[in-house]
Each structure stands twice: as C-alpha cells, then as structure tokens.
ZAVOMAR-904232 format. One record per residue (C-alpha): x negated, y, z; residue in one letter. Coordinates in steps of 0.5 Angstrom, whole numbers, plus 500, padded with zeros to 3 digits. Example, Ala and Ser with C-alpha at 12.3 -4.5 7.8 and 13.67 -1.06 7.14 Angstrom:
REM ZAVOMAR-904232
475491516A
473498514S
REM end
This chain:
REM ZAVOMAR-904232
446510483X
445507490X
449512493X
455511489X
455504489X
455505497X
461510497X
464506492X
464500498X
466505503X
472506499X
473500498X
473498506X
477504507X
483502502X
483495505X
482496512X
489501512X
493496507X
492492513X
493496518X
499497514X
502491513X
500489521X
504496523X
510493520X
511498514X
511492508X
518492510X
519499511X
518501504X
520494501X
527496504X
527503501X
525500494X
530495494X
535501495X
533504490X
533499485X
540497487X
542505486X
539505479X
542499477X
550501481X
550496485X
548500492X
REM end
C-alpha cells in the first residue's frame, strides 16, 4: 500500500510539473488556438 501511495505522489508531481512546463513554454496558446479553429469549423463559421 506504501509503495502505491509513493507512485501515486510521483505521478501527481510528474503531471504537474509538465502542465507547468507547458504553460511556460507557450503552448496554452498553441492548443488554445487550435481548439478555437476547430469549434469555429464545426459550427461554419472559420
């Protein structure tokens, strides 16, 4: 149980760590982007 607790923990950091790299990086606005052309292009708009 210890041990999945511990891995549970490390995932979690892991997960937050690149969201943050991520977000740093400039790639919110990349994928932000993207999903906005998308949604315009469903609806027939874009």
């Amino acid at each position: 149980m210890e041990k999945r607790k511990f891995l549970f923990f490390v995932f979690l950091f892991l997960s937050v760590a690149l969201i943050v790299l991520g977000l740093l990086g400039g790639e919110f606005r990349v994928v932000w982007q993207k999903a906005v052309t998308v949604c315009l292009e469903c609806i027939g708009i874009g």
